[in-house]
C-alpha positions, 0 to 999 in steps of 0.5 A: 132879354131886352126887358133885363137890359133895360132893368139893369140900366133902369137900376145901375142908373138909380145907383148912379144917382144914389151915390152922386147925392150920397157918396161925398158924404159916406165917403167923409163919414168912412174917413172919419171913422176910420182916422185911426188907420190913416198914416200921415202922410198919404203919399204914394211912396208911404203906400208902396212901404205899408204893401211891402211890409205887409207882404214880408210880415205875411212871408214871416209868419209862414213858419208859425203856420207852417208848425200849426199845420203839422200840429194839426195833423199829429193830433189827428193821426193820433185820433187816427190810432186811438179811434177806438176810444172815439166819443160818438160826440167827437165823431158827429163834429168831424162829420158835421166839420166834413159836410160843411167843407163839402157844402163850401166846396160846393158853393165855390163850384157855383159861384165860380162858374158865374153867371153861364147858366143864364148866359151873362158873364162877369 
C-alpha cells in the first residue's frame, strides 16, 4: 500500500513538473487555435450570457426531440406488427444494436462503482 503511495506521488510529481515547463506554452497553442471560438470581450458578465444561452437554445430544441423520440418509436412498433416480413440481416442489428447497449450499460456499472474494488476512491 505504501509502495503505490509512493508511485503515485513519484508520478503526480513528474506531471507537476511536465506542465511547469510545458502548460504556458500548450496553454497559448490552444488559445490560438482555437481563437475562432473566442468572444471578445471575455468578461464574466459575457460568459454568464453565452451559458444562458446555451441553456435555453437546449430548452428549445426539446420539442424536436421530443417528436424524433416518438417517430422512433412508431417506426418500431410497425417492425413490431410487421416481424413476419423481418430480414434476418435487420434481425442481426437489432441484436447486435442490444448487446452493445448492454455492454455500455455494463461498463457504466463498473466505472461507477470507482476504484472500491482496490480500496481507493475518487
Amino acid at each position: 500500500m505504501a509502495s503505490k503511495i509512493q508511485q503515485l506521488q513519484s508520478k503526480a510529481c513528474q506531471a507537476s513538473q511536465f506542465l511547469s515547463k510545458h502548460g504556458t506554452t500548450y496553454y497559448k497553442q490552444l488559445l490560438e487555435q482555437n481563437k475562432q471560438y473566442i468572444v471578445e470581450p471575455p468578461t464574466v458578465e459575457k460568459c454568464n450570457e453565452l451559458s444562458k444561452q446555451l441553456l435555453y437554445t437546449r430548452l428549445a430544441s426539446i420539442p424536436g426531440r421530443y417528436e424524433s423520440f416518438w417517430k422512433e418509436v412508431d417506426s418500431v412498433k410497425h417492425l413490431w406488427r410487421n416481424r413476419k416480413e423481418l430480414k434476418v440481416e435487420d434481425a442481426g442489428i437489432a441484436a447486435l444494436f442490444g448487446l452493445e447497449c448492454f455492454a455500455w450499460y455494463c461498463a457504466g456499472e463498473i466505472v461507477g462503482r470507482g476504484f472500491t474494488f482496490t480500496g481507493y476512491y475518487v
